[in-house]
TORRO-545193 format. One line per 5 residues: number of its first residue (from 1); their letters; for each residue x, y, z of N, C-alpha, C, CB. Coordinates in Angstrom, 1 decimal. Glycine has a CB too. Example, Ala and Ser with C-alpha at 12.3 -4.5 7.8 and 13.67 -1.06 7.14 Angstrom:
BEGIN
1 = as = 13.2/-5.7/7.8/12.3/-4.5/7.8/13.2/-3.3/7.8/11.3/-4.5/9.0; 12.8/-2.2/7.1/13.7/-1.1/7.1/12.9/0.0/7.9/14.1/-0.6/5.7
***
This chain:
BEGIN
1 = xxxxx = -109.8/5.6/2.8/-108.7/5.9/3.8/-107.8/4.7/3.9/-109.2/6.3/5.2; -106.3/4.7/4.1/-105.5/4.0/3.8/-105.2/3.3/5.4/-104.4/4.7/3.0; -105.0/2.4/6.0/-104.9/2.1/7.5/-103.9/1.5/7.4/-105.9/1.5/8.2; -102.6/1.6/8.6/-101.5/1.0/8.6/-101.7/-0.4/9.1/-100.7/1.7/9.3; -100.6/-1.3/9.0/-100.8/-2.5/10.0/-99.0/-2.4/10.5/-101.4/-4.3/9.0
6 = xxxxx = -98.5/-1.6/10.1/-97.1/-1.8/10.6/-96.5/-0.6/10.4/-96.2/-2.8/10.0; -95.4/-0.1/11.3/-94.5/0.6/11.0/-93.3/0.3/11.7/-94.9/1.9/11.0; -92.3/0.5/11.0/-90.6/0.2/11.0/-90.0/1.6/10.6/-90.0/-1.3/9.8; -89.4/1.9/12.1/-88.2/2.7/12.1/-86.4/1.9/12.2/-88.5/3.7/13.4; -86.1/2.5/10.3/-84.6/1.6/10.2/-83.5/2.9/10.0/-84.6/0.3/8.7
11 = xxxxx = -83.1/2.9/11.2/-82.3/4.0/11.9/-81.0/4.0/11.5/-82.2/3.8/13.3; -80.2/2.7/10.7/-79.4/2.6/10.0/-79.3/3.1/8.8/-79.2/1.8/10.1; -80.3/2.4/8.1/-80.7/2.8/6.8/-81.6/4.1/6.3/-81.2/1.7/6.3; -82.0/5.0/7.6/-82.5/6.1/7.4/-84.1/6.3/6.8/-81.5/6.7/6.6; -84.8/5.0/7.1/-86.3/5.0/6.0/-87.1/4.5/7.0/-86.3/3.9/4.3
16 = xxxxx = -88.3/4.7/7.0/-89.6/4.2/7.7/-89.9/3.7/6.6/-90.7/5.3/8.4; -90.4/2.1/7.2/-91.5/1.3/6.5/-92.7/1.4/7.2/-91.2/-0.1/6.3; -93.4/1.2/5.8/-95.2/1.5/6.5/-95.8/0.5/5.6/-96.2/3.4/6.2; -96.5/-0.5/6.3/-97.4/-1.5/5.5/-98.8/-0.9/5.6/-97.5/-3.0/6.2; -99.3/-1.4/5.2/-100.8/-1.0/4.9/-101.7/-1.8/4.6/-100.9/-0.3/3.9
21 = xxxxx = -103.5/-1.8/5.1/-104.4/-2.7/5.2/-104.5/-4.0/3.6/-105.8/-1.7/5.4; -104.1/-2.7/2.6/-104.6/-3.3/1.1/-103.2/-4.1/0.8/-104.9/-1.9/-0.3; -102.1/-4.8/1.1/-101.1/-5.0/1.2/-99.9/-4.1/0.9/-101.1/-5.8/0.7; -99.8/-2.9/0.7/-99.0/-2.4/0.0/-97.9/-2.0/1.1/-99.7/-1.5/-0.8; -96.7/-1.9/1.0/-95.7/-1.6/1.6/-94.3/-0.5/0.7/-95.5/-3.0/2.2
26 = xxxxx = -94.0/0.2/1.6/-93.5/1.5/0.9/-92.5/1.6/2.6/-95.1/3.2/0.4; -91.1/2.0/1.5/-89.8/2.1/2.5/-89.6/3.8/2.4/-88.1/1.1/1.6; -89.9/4.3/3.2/-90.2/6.1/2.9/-88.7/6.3/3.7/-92.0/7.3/3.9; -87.9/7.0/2.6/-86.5/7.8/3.8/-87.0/9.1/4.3/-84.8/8.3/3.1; -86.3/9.0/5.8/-86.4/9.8/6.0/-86.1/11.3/5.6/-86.2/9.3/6.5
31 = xxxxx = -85.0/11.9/4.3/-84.8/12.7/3.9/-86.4/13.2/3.3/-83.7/12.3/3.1; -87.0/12.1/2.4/-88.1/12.6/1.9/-89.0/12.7/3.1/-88.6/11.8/0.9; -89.6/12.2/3.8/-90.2/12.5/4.8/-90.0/14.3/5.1/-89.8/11.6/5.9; -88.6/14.7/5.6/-88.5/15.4/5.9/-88.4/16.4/5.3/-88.0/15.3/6.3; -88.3/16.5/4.0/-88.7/18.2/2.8/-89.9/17.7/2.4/-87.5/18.6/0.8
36 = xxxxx = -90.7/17.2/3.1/-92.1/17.1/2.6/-93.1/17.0/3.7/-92.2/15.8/1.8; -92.7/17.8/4.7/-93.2/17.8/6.4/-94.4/18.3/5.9/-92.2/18.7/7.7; -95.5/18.0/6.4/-96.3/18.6/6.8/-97.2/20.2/7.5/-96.2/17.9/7.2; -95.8/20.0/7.8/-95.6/21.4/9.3/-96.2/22.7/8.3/-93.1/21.9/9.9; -96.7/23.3/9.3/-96.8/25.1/8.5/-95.0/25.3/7.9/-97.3/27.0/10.5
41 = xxxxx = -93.9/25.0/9.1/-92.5/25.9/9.5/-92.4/25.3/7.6/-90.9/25.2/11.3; -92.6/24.0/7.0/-92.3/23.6/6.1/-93.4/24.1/4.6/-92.2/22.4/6.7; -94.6/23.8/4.4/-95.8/24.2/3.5/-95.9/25.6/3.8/-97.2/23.4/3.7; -95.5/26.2/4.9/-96.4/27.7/4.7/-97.6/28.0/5.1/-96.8/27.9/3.6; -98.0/29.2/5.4/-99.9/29.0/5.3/-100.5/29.5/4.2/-100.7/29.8/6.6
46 = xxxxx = -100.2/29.3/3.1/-100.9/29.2/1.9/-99.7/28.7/1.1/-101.8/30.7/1.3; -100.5/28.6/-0.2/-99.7/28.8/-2.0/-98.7/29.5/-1.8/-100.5/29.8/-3.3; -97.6/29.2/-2.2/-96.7/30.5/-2.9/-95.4/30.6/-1.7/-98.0/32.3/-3.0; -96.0/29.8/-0.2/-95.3/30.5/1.2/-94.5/29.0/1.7/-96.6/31.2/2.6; -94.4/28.0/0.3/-93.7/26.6/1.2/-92.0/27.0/0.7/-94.4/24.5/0.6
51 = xxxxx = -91.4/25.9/2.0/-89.9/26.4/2.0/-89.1/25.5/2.3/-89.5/27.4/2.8; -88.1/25.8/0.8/-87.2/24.6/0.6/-86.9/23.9/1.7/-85.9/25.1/0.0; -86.6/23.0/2.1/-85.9/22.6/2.8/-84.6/21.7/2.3/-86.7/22.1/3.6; -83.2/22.1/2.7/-82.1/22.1/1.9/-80.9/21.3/3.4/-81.7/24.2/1.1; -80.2/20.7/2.8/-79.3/19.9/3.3/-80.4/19.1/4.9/-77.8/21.0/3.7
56 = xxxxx = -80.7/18.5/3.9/-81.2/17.6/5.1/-80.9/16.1/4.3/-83.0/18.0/5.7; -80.6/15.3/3.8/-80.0/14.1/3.1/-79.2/13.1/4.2/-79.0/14.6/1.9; -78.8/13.8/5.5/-78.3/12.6/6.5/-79.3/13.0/7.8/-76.4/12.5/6.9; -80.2/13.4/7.6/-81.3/13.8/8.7/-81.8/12.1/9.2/-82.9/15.0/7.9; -81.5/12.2/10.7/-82.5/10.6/11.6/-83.4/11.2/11.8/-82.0/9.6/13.1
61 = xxxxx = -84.1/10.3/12.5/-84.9/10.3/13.5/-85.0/10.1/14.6/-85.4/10.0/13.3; -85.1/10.6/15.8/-85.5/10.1/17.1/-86.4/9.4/17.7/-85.7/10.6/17.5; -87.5/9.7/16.9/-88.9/9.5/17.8/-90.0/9.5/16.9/-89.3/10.7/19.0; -91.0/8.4/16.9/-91.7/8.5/16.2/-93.5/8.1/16.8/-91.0/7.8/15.2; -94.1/9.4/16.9/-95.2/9.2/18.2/-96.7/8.8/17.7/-95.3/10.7/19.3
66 = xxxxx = -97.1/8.1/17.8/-98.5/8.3/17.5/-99.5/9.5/18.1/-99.2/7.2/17.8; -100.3/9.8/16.8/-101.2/11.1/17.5/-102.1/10.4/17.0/-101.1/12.9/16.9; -103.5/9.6/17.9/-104.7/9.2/17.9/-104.5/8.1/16.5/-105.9/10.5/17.9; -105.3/8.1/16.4/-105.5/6.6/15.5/-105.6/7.0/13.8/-107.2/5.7/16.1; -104.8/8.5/13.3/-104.9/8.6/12.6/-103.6/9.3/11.7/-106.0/8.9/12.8
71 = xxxxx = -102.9/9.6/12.5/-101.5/10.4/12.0/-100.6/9.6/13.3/-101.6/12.7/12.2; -99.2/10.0/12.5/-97.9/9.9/13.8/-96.9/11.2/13.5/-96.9/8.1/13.7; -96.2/11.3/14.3/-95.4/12.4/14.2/-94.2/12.2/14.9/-95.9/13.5/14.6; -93.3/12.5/13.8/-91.9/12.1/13.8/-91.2/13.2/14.4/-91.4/11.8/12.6; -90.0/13.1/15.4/-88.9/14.2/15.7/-87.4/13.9/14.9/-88.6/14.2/17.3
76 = xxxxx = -87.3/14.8/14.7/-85.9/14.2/13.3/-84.9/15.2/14.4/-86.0/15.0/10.9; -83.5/14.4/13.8/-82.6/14.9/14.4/-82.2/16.3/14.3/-81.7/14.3/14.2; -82.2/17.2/12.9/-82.6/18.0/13.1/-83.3/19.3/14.0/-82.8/17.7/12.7; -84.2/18.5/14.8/-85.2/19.3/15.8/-86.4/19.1/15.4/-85.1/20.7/15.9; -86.5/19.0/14.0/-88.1/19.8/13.6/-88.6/18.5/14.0/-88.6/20.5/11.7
81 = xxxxx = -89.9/19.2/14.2/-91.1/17.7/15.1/-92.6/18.1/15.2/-90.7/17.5/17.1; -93.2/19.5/14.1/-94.3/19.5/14.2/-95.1/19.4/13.0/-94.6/20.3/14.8; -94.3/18.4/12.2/-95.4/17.7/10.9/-95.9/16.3/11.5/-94.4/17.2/9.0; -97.4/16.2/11.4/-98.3/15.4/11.3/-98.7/14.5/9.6/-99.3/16.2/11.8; -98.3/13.6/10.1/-98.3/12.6/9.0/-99.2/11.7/9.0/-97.2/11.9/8.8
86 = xxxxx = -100.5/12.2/8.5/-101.6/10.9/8.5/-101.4/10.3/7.7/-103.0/11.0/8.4; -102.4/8.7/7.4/-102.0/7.4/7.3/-101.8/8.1/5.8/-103.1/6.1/7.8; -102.7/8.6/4.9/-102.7/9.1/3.8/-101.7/9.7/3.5/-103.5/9.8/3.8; -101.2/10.7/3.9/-100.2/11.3/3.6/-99.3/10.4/3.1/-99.8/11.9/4.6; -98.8/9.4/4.2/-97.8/8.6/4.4/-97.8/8.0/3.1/-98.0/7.7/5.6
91 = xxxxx = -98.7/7.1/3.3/-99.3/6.3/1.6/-99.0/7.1/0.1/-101.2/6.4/1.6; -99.2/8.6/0.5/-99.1/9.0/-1.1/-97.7/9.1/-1.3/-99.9/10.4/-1.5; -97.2/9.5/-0.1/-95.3/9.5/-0.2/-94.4/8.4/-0.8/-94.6/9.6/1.2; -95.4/7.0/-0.1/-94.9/6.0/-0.4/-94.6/5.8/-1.7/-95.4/5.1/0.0; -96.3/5.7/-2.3/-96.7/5.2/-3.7/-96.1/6.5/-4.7/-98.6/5.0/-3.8
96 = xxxxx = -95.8/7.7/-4.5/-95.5/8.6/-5.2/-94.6/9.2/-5.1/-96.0/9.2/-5.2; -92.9/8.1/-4.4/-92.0/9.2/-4.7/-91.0/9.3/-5.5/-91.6/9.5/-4.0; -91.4/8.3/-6.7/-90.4/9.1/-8.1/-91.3/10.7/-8.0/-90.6/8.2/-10.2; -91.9/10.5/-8.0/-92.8/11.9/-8.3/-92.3/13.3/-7.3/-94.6/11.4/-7.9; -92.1/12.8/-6.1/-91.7/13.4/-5.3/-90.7/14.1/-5.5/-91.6/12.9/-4.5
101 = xxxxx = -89.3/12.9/-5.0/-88.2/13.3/-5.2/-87.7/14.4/-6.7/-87.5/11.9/-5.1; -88.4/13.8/-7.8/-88.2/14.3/-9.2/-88.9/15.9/-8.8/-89.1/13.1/-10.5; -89.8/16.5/-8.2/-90.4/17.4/-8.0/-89.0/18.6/-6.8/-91.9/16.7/-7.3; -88.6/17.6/-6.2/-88.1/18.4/-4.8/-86.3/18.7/-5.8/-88.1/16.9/-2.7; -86.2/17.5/-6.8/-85.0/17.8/-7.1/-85.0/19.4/-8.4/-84.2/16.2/-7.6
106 = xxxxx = -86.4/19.4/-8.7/-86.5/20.6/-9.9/-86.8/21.8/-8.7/-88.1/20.3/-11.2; -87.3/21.5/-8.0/-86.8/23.1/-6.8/-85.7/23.1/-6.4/-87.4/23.3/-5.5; -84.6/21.9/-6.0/-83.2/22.5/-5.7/-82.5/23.2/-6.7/-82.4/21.6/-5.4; -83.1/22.7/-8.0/-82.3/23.3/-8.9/-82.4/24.2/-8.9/-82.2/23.1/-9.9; -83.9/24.8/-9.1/-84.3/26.1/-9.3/-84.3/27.3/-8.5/-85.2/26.0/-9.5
111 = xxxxx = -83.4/26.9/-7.0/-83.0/27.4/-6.3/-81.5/27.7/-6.3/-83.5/27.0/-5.6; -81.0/27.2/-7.1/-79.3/27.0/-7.5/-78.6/26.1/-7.1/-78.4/27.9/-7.2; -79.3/25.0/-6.5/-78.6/23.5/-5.5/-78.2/22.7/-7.0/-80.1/22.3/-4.1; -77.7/22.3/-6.7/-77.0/20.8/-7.8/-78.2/19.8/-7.3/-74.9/19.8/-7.2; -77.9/19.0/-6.1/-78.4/18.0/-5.5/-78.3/18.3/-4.6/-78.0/17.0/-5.7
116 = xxxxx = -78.8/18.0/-3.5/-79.1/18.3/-2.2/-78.2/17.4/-1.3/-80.7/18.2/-1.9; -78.6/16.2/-2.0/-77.5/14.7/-1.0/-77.0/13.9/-2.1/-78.6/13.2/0.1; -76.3/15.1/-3.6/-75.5/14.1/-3.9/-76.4/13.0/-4.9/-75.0/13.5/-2.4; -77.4/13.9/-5.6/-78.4/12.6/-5.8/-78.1/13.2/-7.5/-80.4/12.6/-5.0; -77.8/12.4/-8.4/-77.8/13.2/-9.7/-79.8/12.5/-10.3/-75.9/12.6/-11.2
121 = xxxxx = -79.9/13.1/-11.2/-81.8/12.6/-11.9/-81.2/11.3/-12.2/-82.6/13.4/-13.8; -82.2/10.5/-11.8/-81.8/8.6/-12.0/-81.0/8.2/-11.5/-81.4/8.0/-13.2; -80.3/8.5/-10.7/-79.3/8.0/-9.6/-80.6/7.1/-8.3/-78.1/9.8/-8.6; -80.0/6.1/-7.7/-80.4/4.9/-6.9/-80.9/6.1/-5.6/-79.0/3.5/-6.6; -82.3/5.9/-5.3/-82.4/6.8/-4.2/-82.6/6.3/-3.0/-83.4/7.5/-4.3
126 = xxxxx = -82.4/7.8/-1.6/-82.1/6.8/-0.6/-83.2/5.6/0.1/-81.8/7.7/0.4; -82.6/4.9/0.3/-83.9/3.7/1.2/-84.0/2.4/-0.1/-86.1/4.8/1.4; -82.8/2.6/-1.1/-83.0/1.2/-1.7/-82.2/0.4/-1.4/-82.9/1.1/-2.9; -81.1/0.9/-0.6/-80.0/-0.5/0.0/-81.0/-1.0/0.8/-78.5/-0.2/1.2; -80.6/-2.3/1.1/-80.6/-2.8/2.3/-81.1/-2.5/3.6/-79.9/-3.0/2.5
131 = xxxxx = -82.5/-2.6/4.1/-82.8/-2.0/5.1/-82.1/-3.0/6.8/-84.6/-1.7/4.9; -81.6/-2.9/7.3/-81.6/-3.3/8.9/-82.1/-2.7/10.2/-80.5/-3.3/9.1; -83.3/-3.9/9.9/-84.8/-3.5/10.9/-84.0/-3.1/12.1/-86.1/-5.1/11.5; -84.7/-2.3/12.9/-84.9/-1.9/14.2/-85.9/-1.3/14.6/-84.0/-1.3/14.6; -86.6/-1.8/15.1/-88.1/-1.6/15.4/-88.6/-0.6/16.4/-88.6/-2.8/15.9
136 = xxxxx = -89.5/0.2/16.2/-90.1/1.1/16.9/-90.9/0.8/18.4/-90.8/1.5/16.0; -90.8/-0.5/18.0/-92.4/-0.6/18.6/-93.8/-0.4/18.3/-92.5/0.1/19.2; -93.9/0.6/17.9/-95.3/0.6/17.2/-96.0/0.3/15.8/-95.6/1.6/17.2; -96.9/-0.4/16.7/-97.9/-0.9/15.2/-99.0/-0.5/15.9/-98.2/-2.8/14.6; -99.8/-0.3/14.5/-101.1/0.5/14.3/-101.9/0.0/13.1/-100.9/2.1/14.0
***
C-alpha cells in the first residue's frame, strides 16, 4: 500500500500533487482525476456500464476531504463529489497517466470527440506548466 506524506491543491494550475512514503511524487490534474472518478455515477456497476465523461478539461475543485486514513474525496466544480480516491488509486493515476490520458483520449474518439480539451496525441498535458502552490491544508 502506497501512503501519502503530502497533498497540494493548485487551484490555478488545476492539478493535485500527492507525495508519497517511497519518494515518489505525481502532479495529477484535475481533468484526469475527474474522467477517472471513482464514483458508481462515473465506472458503473459492472463492465460494460462506465461513462464517458466529456467536457470537463477546465473542471476545479473545491474541496478536498479526507475519508479516514485511507482515501480523500474531492468536490469538483462541476458538482460531482462521490468518487473516493484511495492512496492507491491516487498513485496509479499518478504513475500511469500517459496510459490514462492515451486510453480516455481513444474513447473520445470513439465516441466521435476530437479532443475533449483541445488535447491533440502528444500534445503537452494538463499539469505540466508551472504549478502555483496553494495549499490545502492537508497532509496525511
Amino acid at each position: 500500500m502506497h501512503n501519502p506524506t503530502g497533498l497540494t491543491v493548485h487551484s490555478k494550475s488545476r492539478v493535485l500533487e500527492v507525495s508519497f512514503d517511497d519518494g515518489a511524487t505525481f502532479s495529477i490534474p484535475f481533468e484526469l482525476l475527474r474522467v477517472y472518478s471513482p464514483s458508481a455515477e462515473v465506472k458503473g456497476h459492472g463492465p460494460g456500464q462506465e461513462v464517458l465523461q466529456v467536457g470537463k478539461s477546465e473542471v476545479g475543485m473545491t474541496d478536498l476531504e479526507p475519508v479516514g486514513n485511507y482515501a480523500v474525496k474531492p468536490t469538483f466544480t462541476d458538482g460531482h463529489n462521490s468518487g473516493l480516491y484511495t492512496w492507491d488509486y491516487l498513485y496509479d493515476l499518478g504513475a500511469r497517466q500517459d496510459q490514462h490520458w492515451a486510453a480516455y483520449l481513444v474513447r473520445l474518439q470513439a465516441a466521435g470527440f476530437t479532443s475533449d480539451s483541445g488535447r491533440a496525441p502528444g500534445a503537452v498535458l494538463p499539469g505540466a506548466a508551472a504549478a502555483q502552490p496553494r495549499g490545502c491544508g492537508h497532509k496525511h
